[in-house]
GUFIDREN-241665 format. One line per field, with one value per residue (C-alpha): residue number from 1; residue in one letter; x, y, z. Coordinates in Angstrom, 1 decimal. Layout:
# residues N
dogu <- [NUM,...]
lodo <- [A,...]
east <- [X,...]
north <- [Y,...]
up <- [Z,...]
END
This chain:
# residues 510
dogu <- [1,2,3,4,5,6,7,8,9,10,11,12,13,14,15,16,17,18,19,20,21,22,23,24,25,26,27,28,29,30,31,32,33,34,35,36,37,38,39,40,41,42,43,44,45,46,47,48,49,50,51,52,53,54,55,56,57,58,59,60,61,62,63,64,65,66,67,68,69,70,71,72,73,74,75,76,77,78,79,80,81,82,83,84,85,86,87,88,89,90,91,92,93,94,95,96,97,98,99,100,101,102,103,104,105,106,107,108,109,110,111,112,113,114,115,116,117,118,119,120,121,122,123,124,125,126,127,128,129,130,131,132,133,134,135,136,137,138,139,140,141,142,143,144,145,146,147,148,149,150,151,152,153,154,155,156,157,158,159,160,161,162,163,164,165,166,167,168,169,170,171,172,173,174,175,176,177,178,179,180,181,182,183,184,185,186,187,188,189,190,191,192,193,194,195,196,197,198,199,200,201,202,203,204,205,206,207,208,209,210,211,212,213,214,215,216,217,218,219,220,221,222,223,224,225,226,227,228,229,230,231,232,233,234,235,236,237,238,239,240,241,242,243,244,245,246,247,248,249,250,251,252,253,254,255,256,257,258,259,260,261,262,263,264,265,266,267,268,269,270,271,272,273,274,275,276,277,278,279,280,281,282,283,284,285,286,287,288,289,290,291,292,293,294,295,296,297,298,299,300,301,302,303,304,305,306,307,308,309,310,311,312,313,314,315,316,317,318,319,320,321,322,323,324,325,326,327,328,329,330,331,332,333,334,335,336,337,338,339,340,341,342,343,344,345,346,347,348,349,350,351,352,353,354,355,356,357,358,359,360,361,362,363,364,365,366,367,368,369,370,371,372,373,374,375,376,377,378,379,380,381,382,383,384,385,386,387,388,389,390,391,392,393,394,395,396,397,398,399,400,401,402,403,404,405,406,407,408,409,410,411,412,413,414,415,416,417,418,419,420,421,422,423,424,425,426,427,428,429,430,431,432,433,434,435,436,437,438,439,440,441,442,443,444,445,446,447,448,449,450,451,452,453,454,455,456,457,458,459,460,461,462,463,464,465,466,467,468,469,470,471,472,473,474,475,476,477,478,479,480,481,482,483,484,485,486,487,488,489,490,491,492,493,494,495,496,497,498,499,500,501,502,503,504,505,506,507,508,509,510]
lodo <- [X,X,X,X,X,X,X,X,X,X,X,X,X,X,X,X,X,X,X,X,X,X,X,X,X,X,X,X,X,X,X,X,X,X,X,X,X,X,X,X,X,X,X,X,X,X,X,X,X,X,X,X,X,X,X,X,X,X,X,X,X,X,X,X,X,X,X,X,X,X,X,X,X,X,X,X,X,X,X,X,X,X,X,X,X,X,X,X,X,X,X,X,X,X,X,X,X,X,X,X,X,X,X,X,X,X,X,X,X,X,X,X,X,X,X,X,X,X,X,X,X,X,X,X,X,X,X,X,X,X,X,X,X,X,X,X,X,X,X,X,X,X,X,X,X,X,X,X,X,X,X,X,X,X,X,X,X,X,X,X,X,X,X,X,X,X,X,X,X,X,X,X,X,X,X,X,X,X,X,X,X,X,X,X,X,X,X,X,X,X,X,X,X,X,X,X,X,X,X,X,X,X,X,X,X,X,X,X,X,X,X,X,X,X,X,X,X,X,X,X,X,X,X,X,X,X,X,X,X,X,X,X,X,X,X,X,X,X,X,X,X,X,X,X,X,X,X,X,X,X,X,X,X,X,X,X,X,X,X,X,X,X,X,X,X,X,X,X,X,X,X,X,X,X,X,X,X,X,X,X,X,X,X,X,X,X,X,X,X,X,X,X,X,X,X,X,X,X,X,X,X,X,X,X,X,X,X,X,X,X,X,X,X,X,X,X,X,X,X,X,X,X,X,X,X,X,X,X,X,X,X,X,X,X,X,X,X,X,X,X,X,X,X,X,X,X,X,X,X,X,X,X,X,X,X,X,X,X,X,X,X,X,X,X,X,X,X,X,X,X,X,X,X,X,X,X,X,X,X,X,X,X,X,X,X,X,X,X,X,X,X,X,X,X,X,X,X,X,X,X,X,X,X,X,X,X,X,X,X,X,X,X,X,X,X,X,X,X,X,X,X,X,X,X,X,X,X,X,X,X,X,X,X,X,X,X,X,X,X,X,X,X,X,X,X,X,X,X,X,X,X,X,X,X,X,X,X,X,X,X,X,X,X,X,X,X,X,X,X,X,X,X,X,X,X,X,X,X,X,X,X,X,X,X,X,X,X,X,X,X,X,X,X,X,X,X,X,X,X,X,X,X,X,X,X,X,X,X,X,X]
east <- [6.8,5.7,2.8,0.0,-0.2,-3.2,-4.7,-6.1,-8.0,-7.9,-9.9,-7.4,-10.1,-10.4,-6.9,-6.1,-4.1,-5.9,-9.2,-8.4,-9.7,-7.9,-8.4,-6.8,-3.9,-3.0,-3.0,-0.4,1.7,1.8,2.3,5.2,4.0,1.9,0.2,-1.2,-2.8,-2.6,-5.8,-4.0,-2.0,1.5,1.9,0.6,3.1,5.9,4.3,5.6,7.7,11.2,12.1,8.2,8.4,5.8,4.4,2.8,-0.3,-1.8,-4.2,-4.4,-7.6,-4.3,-2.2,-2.3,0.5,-0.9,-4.3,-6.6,-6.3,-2.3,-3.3,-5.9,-3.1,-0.4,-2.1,-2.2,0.9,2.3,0.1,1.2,5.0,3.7,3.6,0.9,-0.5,-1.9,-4.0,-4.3,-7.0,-8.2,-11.6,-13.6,-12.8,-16.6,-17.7,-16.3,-12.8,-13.4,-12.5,-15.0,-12.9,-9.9,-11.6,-13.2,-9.4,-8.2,-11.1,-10.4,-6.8,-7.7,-6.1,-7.4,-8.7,-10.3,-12.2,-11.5,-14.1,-12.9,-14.3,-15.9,-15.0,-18.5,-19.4,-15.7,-14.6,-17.8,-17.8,-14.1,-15.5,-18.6,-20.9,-23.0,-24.6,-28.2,-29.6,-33.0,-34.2,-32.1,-31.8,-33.1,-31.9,-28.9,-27.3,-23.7,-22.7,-20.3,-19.3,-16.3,-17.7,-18.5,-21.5,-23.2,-22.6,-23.7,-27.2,-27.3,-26.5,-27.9,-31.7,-31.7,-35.6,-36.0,-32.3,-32.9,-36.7,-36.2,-32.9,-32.4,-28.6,-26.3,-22.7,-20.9,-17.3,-14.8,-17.2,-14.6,-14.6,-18.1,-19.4,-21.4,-22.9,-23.9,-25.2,-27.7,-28.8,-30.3,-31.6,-33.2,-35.2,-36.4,-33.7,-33.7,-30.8,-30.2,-29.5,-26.3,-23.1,-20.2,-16.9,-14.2,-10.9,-8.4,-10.7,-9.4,-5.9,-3.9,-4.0,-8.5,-10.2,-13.2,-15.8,-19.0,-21.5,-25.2,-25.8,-26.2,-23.1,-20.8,-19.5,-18.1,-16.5,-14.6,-12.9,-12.5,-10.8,-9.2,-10.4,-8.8,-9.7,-9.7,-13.1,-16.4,-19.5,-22.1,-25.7,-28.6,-29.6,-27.4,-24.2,-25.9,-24.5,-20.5,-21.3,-21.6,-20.2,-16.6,-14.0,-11.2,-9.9,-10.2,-7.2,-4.4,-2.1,-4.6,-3.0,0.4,2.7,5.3,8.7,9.0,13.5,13.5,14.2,11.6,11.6,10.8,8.8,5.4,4.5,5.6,3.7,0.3,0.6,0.9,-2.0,-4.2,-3.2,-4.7,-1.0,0.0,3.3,5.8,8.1,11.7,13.6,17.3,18.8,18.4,19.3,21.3,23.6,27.0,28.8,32.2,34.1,36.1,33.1,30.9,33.5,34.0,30.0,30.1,32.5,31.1,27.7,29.3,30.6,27.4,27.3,30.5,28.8,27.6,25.7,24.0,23.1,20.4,20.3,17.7,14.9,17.1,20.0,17.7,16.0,19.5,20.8,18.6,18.3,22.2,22.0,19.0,21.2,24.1,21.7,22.8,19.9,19.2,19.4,23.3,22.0,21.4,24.1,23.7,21.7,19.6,19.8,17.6,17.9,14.2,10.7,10.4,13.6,12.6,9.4,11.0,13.0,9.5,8.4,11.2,10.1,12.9,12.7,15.1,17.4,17.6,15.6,16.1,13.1,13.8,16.1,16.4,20.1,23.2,23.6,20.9,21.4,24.8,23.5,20.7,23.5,26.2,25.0,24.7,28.0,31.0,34.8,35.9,32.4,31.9,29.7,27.8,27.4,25.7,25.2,25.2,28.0,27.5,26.9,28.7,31.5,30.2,29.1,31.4,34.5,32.6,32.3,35.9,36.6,35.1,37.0,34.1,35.2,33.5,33.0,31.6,30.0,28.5,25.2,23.2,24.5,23.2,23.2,22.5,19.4,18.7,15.5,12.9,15.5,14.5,10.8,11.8,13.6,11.3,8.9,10.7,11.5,7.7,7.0,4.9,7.1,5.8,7.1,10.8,11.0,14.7,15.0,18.9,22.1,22.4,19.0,19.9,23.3,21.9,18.8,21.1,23.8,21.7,20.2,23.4,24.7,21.5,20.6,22.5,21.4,22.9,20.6,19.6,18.5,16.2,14.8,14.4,10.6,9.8,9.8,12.5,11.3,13.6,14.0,17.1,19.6,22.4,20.4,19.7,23.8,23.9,21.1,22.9,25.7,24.2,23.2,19.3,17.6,15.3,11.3,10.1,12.3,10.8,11.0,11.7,13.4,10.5,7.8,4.8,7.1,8.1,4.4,3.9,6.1,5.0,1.5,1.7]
north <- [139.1,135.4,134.4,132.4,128.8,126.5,123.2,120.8,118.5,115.1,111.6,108.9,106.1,102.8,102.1,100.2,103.3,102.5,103.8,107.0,109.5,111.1,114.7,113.2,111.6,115.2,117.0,114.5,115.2,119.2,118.9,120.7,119.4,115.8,115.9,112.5,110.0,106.5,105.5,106.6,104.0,104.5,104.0,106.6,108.4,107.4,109.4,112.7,114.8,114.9,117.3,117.0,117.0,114.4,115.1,112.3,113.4,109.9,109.2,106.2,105.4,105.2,107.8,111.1,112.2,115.5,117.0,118.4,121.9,121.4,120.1,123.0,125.3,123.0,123.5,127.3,127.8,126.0,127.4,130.9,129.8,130.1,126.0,124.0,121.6,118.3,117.0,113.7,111.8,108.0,107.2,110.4,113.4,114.6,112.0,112.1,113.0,116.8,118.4,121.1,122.6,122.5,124.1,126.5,128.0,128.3,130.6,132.5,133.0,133.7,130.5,128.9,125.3,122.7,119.4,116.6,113.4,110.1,106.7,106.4,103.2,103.3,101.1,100.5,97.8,95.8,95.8,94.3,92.1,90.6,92.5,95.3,97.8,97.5,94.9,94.6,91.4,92.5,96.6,99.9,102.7,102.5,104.8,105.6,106.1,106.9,104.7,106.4,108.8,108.3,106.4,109.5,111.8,108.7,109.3,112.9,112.6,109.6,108.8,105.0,105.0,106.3,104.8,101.5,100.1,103.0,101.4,98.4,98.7,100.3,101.1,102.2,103.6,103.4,101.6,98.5,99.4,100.2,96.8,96.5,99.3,99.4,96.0,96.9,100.2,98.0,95.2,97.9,99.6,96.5,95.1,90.9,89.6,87.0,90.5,89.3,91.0,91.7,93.3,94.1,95.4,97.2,96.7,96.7,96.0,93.2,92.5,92.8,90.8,90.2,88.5,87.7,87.0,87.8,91.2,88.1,87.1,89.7,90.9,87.9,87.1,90.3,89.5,86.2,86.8,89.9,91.6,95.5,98.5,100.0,98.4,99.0,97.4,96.8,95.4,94.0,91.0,91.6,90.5,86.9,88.0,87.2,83.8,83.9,87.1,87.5,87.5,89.9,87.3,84.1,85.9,83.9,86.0,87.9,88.5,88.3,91.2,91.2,93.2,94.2,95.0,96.5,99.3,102.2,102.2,98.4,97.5,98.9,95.7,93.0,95.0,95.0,91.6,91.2,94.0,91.7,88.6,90.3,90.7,94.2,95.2,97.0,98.6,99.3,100.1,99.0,100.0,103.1,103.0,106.1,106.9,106.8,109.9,109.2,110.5,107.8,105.3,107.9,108.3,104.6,104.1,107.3,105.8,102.7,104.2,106.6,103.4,101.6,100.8,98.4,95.8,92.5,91.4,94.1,91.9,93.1,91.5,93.4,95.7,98.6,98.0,99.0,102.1,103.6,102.3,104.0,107.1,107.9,107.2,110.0,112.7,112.1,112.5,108.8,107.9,104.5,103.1,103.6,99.8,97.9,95.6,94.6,91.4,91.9,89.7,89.8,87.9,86.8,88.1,91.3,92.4,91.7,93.5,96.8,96.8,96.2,98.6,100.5,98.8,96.1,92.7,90.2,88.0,85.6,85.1,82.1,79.7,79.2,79.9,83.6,84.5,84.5,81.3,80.2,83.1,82.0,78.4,79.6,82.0,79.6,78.2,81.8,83.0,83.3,83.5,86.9,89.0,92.1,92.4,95.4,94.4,97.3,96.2,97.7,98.6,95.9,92.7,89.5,88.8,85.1,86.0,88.4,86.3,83.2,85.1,85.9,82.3,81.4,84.3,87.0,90.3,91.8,95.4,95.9,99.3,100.6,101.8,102.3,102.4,99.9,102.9,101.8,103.3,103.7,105.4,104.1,101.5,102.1,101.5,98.1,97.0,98.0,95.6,93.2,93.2,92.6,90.0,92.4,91.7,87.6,87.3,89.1,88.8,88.9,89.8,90.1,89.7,93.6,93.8,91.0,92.6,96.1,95.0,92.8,95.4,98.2,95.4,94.9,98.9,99.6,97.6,95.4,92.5,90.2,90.2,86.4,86.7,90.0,88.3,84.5,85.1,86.4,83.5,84.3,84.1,84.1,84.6,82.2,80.3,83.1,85.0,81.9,81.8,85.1,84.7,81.0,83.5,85.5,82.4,82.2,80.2,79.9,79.0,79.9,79.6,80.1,77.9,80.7,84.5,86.3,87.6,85.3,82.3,84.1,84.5,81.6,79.7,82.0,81.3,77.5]
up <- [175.4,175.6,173.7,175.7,174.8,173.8,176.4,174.5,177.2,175.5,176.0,175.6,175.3,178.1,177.4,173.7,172.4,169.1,170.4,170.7,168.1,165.2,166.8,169.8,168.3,166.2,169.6,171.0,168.2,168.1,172.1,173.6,177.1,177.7,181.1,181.5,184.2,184.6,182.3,179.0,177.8,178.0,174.2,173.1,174.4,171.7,168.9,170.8,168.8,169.7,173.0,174.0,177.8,180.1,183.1,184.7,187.4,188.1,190.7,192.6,194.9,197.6,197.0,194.4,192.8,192.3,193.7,191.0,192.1,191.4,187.7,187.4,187.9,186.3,182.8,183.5,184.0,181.3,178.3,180.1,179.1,175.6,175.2,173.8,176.3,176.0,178.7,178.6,180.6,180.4,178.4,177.5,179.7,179.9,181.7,185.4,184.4,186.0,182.7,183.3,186.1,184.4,181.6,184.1,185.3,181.4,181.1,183.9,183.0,179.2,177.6,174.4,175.0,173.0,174.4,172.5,173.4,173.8,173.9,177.1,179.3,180.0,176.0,175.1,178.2,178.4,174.3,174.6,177.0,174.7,176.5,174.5,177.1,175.1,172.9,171.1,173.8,176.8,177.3,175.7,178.7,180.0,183.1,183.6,187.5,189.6,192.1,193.6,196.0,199.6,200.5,202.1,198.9,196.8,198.6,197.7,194.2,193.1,193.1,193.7,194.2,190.7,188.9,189.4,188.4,185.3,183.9,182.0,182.1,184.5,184.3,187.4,187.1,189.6,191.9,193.0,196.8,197.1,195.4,198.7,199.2,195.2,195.8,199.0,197.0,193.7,195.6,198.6,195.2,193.8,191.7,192.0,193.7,190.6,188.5,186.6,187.0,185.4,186.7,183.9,185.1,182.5,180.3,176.7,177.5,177.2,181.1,181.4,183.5,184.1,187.0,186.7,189.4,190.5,192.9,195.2,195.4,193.4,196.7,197.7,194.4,194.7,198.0,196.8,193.8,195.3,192.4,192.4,191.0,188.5,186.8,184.9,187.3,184.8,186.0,183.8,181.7,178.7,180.7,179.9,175.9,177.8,177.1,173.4,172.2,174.2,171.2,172.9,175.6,173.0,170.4,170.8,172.1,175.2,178.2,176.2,176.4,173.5,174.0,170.0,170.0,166.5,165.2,165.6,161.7,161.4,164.7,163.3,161.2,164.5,166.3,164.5,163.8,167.4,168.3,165.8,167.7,170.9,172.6,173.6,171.6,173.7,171.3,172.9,169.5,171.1,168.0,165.7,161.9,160.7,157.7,158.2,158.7,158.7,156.2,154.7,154.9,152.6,150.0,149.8,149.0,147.1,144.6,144.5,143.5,141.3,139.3,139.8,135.6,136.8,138.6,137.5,141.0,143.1,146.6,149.0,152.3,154.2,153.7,155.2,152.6,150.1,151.8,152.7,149.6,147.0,149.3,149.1,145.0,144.9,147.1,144.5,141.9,140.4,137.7,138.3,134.7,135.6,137.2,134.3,133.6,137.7,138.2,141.4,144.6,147.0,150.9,150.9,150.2,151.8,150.7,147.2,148.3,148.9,145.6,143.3,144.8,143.1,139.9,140.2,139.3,141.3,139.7,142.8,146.0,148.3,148.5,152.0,155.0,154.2,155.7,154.0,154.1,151.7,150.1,148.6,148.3,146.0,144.2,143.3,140.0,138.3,139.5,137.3,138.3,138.2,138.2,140.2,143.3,145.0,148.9,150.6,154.2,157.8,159.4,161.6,159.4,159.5,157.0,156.0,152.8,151.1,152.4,150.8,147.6,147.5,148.2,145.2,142.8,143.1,143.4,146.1,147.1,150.7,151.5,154.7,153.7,157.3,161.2,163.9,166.7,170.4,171.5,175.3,175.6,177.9,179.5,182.9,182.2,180.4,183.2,185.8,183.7,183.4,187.1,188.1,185.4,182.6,180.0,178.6,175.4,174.2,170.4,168.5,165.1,164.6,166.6,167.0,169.2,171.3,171.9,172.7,175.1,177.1,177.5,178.4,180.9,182.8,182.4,184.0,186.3,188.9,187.2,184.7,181.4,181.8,185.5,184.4,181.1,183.0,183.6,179.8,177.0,174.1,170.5,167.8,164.3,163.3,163.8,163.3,165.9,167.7,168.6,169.9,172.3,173.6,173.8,176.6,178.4,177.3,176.3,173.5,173.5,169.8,166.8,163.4,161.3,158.5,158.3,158.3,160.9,159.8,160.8,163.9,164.9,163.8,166.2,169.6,168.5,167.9]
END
């Protein structure tokens, strides 16, 4: 016997996935099945649990994927397979979103539901557009609208006579393609014609935009500016506030979209450095770190661990050489005071980072240029002839510094402590944007992402990776990184002046 399921009919907020509510969030996590629209941000998605399936049921003001009926009964039937359903709708769902009928059919059918509230286009989109629906000199009521009906049920619904003299402020959603008729309704019940105006479209995403206008003229703005749906109409004197308050579309990096290529385990700090920036990350993780499995690679960094009290140098060359590193010591049980003879060496300053916060002080960090080449320049005048060294690396790092230490009499043992692992999911939605131009910025952190995103490119597409990626600008982290990208035939529009993500930023923002 299959036990029913649980809906829980979520508000995804206007669109920045970070606006959506901590409620909302949990029930995208625990989801077996995410049945979503166009409004939610497709980020959100990417904090599913593995195997969770996605059902996309957007509507267009052209063309429905799926008639709301169909989702009524869509959500029924899966919470009656015994899975736990997220519904997924853009801003809060309460508010013209229909959640009350699909609500309506879990009753009937005897399925647990929750309504989780979202933040409401309606306040979110003109806030991210310096606009506050009320303020103490401008507006005290405000009305929230909808605009997408017919004209003639707009009439039956809405009581213009009585809406528009009583209302400082009013919000219309999804009222693009009846600007007119919204227009001749306010000014026929005694609105002035130099009402100001403001149209925001995708409001609080990276792509908003937003017109501004009088109901005098606001009609022939839109077909001017062939401004589309989907936007929040808002009417009344606080849209003067635009003018002073908009701080969303002055960040740096608004209107930016930002391809973040690292590793799903690294990407989160590049891409709220670029969130605070006002770009939109787009996290495509083209590798995936892993330990190694193979057999004769484990026992190699098993013995070397296992004679960790031999070592004179221990060398850490990247934040993930230490996590993996330490985390295949604690499954042998290794204490670390085995460790002390070891003088430690770290690549640059978050490396040595991630080993205080293991309580361990670094013998050596570069002062600059944090690769191995300054690395062993900043190494050279503690080394002695004939010392041993501890290189735990990735499987697929370059050989430039352990054959240099050799050169110069070190003995060096090299051990594989994580996999670089190709990682292909969500290729076809990358190319696709990069195909129509949505992808602006492509950042490269290492030699492995550049390798991965432009082979996936060309075993996935019928293009060659520099034709797809000759609209975006390429920033990149160094010069070893640098060599690989020439190597593909692109070319290169920020380079930081530094290893690390503030320079990289740094460079794409300058």
């Amino acid at each position: 016997m299959v036990t029913i399921g649980k809906v829980y009919l979520v508000g995804a907020g206007p669109g920045d996935p970070k606006l959506i509510t901590v409620r909302g969030m949990e029930a995208l996590q625990k989801a077996d099945v995410v049945v979503y629209d166009r409004l939610a941000s497709p980020r959100l998605l990417q904090v599913l649990k593995p195997g969770a399936e996605k059902t996309y049921v957007g509507k267009r003001t052209d063309r429905h994927t799926m008639k709301q009926e169909e989702i009524n009964q869509l959500l029924v039937d899966l919470a009656l397979q015994g899975k736990i359903v997220t519904r997924l709708k853009g801003g809060d769902p309460t508010i013209f979103g229909r959640v009350g009928e699909e609500a309506e059919l879990l009753v009937e059918h005897g399925i647990e539901f929750e309504i989780i509230p979202g933040v409401t286009s309606a306040t979110a989109v003109p806030a991210y557009a310096g606009i506050p629906v009320t303020h103490r000199d401008y507006a005290s009521s405000i009305a929230i609208v909808t605009g997408h009906e017919n004209p003639d049920k707009l009439d039956m619904n809405i009581k213009w006579d009585k809406l528009t003299p009583a209302t400082d402020t009013m919000i219309f959603l999804m009222g693009v393609a009846k600007i007119e008729y919204i227009r001749d309704q306010l000014i026929l019940n005694g609105k002035p014609p130099e009402t100001p105006v403001a149209l925001i479209r995708w409001g609080t995403r990276v792509n908003q935009q937003t017109l501004i206008g009088t109901l005098a003229d606001i009609a022939e703005k839109v077909k001017e500016n062939n401004f589309k749906p989907p936007a929040v109409i808002l009417v009344g004197e606080v849209v003067k506030l635009r003018e002073k308050l908009n701080w969303y579309e002055k960040k740096p990096l608004f209107g930016r979209r930002v391809l973040v290529t690292r590793s799903r385990s690294q990407a989160s700090e590049l891409a709220e450095r670029i969130d605070d920036l006002g770009g939109e990350p787009y996290e495509f993780p083209a590798i995936e770190l892993k330990q190694p499995t193979d057999p004769i690679i484990l026992a190699k960094l098993d013995q070397a661990l296992h004679g960790i009290e031999l070592y004179d140098w221990l060398i850490f060359t990247s934040v993930n050489g230490v996590e993996y590193f330490f985390m295949r010591m604690q499954q042998l049980g290794i204490d670390i005071r085995q460790m002390a003879k070891a003088r430690i060496v770290a690549v640059g300053p978050k490396t040595e980072e991630a080993l205080l916060g293991r309580g361990l002080l670094t013998a050596v960090v570069p002062a600059t240029f944090y690769q191995a080449e300054g690395l062993l320049q900043s190494l050279l005048p503690e080394l002695e002839k004939g010392q041993e060294v501890l290189l735990p690396r990735a499987d697929l790092a370059r050989d430039y510094l352990p054959n240099e230490l050799m050169e110069i009499g070190m003995h060096v043992t090299q051990v594989d402590v994580y996999n670089n692992v190709i990682c292909s999911e969500g290729i076809e939605d990358l190319i696709e944007l990069l195909s129509r131009g949505d992808i602006h910025i492509v950042t490269f952190t290492s030699s492995s992402t550049v390798n991965n995103v432009c082979r996936l490119i060309e075993e996935h597409s019928n293009l060659k990776a520099a034709e797809l990626l000759a609209t975006a600008k390429i920033a990149c982290i160094g010069p070893v990184t640098a060599a690989t990208i020439s190597s593909w035939g692109l070319p290169i529009d920020y380079m930081a002046e530094e290893a690390t993500i503030d320079s990289l930023l740094e460079a794409i923002v300058d």
